[in-house]
C-alpha positions as CSV (number, residue, x, y, z in Angstrom):
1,X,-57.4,-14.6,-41.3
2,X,-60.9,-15.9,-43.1
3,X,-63.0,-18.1,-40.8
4,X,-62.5,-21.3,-42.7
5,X,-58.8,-21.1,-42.6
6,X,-59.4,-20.7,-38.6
7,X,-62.2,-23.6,-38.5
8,X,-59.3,-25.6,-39.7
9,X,-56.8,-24.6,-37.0
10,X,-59.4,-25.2,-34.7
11,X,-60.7,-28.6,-35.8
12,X,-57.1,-29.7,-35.6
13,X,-57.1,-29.4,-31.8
14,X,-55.0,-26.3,-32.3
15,X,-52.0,-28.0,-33.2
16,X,-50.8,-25.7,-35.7
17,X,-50.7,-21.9,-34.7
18,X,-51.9,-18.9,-36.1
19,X,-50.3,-15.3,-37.0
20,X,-50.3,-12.6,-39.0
21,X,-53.4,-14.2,-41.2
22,X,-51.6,-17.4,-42.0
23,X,-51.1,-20.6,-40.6
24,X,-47.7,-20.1,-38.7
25,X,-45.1,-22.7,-37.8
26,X,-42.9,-22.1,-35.1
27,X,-39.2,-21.6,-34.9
28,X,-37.7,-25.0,-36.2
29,X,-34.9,-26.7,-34.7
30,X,-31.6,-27.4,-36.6
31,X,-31.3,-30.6,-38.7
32,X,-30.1,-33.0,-36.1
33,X,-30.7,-31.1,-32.8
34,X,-33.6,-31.5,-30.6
35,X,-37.6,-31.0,-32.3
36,X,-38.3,-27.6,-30.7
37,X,-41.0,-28.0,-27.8
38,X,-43.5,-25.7,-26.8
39,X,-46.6,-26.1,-24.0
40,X,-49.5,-24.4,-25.2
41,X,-52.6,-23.3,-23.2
42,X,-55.6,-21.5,-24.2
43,X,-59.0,-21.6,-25.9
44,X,-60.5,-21.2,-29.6
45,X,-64.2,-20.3,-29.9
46,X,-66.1,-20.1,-33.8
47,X,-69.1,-18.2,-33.2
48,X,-72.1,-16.6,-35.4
49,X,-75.9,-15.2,-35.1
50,X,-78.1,-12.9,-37.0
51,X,-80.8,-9.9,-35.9
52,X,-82.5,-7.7,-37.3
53,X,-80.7,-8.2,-40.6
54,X,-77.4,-8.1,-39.4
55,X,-75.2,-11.6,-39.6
56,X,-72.1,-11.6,-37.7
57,X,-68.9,-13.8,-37.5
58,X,-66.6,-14.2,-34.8
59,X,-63.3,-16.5,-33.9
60,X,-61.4,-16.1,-31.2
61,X,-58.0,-17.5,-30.0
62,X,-55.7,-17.4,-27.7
63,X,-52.3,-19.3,-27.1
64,X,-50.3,-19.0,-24.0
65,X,-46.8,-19.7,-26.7
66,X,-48.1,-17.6,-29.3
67,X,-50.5,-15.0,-28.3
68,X,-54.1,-13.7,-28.9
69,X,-55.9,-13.5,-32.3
70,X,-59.9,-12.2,-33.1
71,X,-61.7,-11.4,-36.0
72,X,-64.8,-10.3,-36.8
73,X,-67.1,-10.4,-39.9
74,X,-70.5,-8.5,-40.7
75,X,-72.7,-8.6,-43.5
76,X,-75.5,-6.0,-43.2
77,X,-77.7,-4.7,-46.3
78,X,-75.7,-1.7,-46.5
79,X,-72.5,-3.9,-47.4
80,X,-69.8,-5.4,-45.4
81,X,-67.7,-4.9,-42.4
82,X,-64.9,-6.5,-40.7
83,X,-61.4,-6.0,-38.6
84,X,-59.5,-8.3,-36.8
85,X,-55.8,-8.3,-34.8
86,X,-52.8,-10.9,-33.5
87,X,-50.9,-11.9,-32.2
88,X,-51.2,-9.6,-29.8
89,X,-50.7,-10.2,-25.2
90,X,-54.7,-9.6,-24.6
91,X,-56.9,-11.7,-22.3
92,X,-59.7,-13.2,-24.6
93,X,-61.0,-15.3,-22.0
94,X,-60.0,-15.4,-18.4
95,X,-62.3,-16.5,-14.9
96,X,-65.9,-17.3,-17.5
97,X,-65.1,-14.3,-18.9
98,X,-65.4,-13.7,-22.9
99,X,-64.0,-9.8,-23.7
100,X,-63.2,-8.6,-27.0
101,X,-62.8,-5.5,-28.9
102,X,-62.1,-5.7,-32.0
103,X,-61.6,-2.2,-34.7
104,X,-63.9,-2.5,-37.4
105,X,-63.7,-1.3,-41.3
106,X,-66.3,-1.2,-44.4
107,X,-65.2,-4.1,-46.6
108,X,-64.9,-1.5,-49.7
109,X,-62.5,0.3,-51.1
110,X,-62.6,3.3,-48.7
111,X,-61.5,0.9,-46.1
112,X,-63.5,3.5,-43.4
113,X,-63.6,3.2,-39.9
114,X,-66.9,2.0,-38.5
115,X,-66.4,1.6,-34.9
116,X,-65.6,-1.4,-33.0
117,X,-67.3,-4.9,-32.2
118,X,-67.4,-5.5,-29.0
119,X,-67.9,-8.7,-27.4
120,X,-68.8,-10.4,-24.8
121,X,-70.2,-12.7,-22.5
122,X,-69.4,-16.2,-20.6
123,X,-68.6,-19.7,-20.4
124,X,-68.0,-22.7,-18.5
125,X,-66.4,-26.3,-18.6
126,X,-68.6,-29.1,-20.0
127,X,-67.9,-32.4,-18.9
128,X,-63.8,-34.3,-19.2
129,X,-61.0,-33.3,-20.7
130,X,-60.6,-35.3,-23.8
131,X,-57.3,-36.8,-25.4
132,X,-55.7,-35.2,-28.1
133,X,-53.2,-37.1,-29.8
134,X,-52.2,-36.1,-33.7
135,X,-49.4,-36.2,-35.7
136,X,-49.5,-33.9,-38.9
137,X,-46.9,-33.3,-42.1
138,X,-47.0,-29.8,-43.3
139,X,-46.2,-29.3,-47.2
140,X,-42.7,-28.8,-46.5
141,X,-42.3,-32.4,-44.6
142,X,-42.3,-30.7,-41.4
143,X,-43.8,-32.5,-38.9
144,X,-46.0,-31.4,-35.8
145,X,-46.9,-33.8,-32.3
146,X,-49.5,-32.4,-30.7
147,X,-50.4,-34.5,-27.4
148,X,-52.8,-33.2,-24.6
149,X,-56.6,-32.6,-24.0
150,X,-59.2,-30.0,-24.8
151,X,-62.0,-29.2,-23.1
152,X,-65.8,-28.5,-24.4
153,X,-67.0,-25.0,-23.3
154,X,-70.4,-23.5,-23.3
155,X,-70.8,-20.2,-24.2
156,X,-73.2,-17.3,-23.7
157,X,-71.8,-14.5,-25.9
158,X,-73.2,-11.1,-27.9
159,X,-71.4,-8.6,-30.2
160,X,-72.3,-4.9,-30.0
161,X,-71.6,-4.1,-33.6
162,X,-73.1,-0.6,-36.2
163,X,-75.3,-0.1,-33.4
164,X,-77.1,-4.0,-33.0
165,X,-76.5,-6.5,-30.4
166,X,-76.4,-9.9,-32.0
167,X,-76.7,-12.8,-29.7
168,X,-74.2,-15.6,-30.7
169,X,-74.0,-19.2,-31.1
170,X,-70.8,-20.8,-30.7
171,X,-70.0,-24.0,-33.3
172,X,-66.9,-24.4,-31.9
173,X,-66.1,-23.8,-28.1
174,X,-62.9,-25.6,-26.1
175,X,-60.4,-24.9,-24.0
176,X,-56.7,-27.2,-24.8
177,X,-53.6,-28.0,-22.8
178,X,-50.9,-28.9,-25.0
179,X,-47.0,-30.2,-25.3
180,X,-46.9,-29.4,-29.2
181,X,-43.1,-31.1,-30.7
182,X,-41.9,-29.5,-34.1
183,X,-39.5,-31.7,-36.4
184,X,-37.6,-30.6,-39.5
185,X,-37.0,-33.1,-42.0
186,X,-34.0,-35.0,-41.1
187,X,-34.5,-35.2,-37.7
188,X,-34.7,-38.1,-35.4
């Protein structure tokens, strides 16, 4: 998944969920039956930072319905690096805890191993839940409710990555409670 197709997902108020790199829609409900219904719980974080000449990326979900994604992206002078996984049933963020480890390759065409990215660090609620209310029309006329609240987070993170720690800054930090309805064209 790139980081801007996840900065959309995430500044949708996760309404739509992710897997396999792509935007993913959930099961759909037969014309004329119920929209299919799902609560979802979790947390999205966008983060970046740079030292000593190492910048690195990082976006993390996870989805109570749909599971855990991370990815992870590292430009150094020597070239480029990156890995990522999901869905998979791994604990991103649990208790103020941030944990990650995430396998990472050279961006090239060896595709070579080179260690993992691990990250970590902490966060905490910052101030109300806030409403979430949207209603969105994919390309195929599908249509997705998402009603609930998220919940602004700071975060104190760092990645271990090639042998630097990198300090991060989080552009995007929440945590969401959701009833998410799907409808299939011709529904009620």
């Amino acid at each position: 998944m790139t980081r801007a197709a996840l900065a959309c997902l995430i500044s949708a108020g996760a309404a739509v969920t992710v897997g396999g790199g792509a935007a993913q829609a959930a099961p759909h409900a037969e014309s004329g039956s119920q929209p299919a219904k799902t609560i979802e719980k979790g947390y999205a974080l966008s983060c970046a930072g740079q030292s000593s000449g190492v910048f690195v990326a990082v976006d993390l979900y996870q989805n109570s319905a749909f599971g855990s994604h991370a990815s992870v992206s590292v430009e150094t002078p020597e070239g480029e690096y990156g890995g990522g996984y999901g869905p998979e049933d791994t604990t991103l963020l649990s208790n103020g805890t941030i944990t990650a480890d995430i396998p990472v390759r050279k961006l090239d065409d060896t595709a070579e191993p080179a260690g993992d990215a691990v990250i970590s660090g902490t966060y905490t609620a910052v101030g109300k839940p806030k409403p979430v209310h949207e209603v969105i029309e994919d390309p195929a006329g599908h249509y997705v409710i998402t009603k609930g609240t998220n919940t602004q987070l700071h975060t104190a993170a760092t990645v271990d990555v090639l042998g630097t720690t990198v300090p991060l800054s989080c552009s995007t930090a929440f945590r969401f409670d959701l009833t998410v309805w799907r409808l299939t064209p011709g529904q009620d």
